[in-house]
C-alpha positions in Angstrom: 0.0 0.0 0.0 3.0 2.2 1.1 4.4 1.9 -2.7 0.6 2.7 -4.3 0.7 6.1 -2.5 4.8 7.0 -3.5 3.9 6.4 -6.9 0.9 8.9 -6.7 2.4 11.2 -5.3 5.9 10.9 -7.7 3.2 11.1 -10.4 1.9 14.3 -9.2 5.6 15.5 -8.8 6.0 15.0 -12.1 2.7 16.6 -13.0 3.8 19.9 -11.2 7.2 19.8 -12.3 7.6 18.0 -15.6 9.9 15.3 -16.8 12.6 17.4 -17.9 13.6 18.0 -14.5 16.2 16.5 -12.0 13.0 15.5 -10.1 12.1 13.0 -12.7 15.1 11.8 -13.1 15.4 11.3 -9.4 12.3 9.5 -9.4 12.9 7.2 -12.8 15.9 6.0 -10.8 14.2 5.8 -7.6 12.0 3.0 -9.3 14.5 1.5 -11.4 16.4 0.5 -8.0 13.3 -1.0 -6.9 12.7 -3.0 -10.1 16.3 -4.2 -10.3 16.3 -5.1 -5.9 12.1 -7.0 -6.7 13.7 -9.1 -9.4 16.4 -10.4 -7.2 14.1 -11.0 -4.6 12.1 -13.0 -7.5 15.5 -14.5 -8.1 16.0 -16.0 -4.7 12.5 -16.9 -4.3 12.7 -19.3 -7.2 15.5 -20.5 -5.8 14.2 -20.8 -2.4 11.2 -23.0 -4.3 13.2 -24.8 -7.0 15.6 -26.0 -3.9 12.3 -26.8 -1.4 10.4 -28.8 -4.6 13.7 -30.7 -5.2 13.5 -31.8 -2.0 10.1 -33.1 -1.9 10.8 -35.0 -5.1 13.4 -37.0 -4.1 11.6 -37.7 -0.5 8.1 -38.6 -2.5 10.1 -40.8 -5.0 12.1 -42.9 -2.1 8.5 -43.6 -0.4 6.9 -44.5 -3.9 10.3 -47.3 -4.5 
């Protein structure tokens, strides 16, 4: 909810400032940090699930033999 109401208000900032601004530019990299830091986390948490469903593989297919 937090991030809903930045990106309101970054888009009003932009709306009262204009995108040729440092502002904008501030704010484009402000959210290009977050993208780059939420597809790591997407990263590890595929990972984290690749690594737990191996796991239940190999444990379901030595009580299936």
């Amino acid at each position: 909810m937090q991030e809903l109401i930045e990106i309101v208000e970054d888009l009003k900032t932009i709306d009262t400032f204009g995108s040729d601004t440092t502002a904008f530019e501030m704010i484009l990299q402000k959210w290009e940090v977050r993208l780059q830091d939420a597809e790591a986390d997407m990263e590890r948490q595929y990972e984290m699930f690749a690594g737990v469903a191996n796991l239940l593989d190999k444990r379901y297919e030595k009580e299936t033999s």
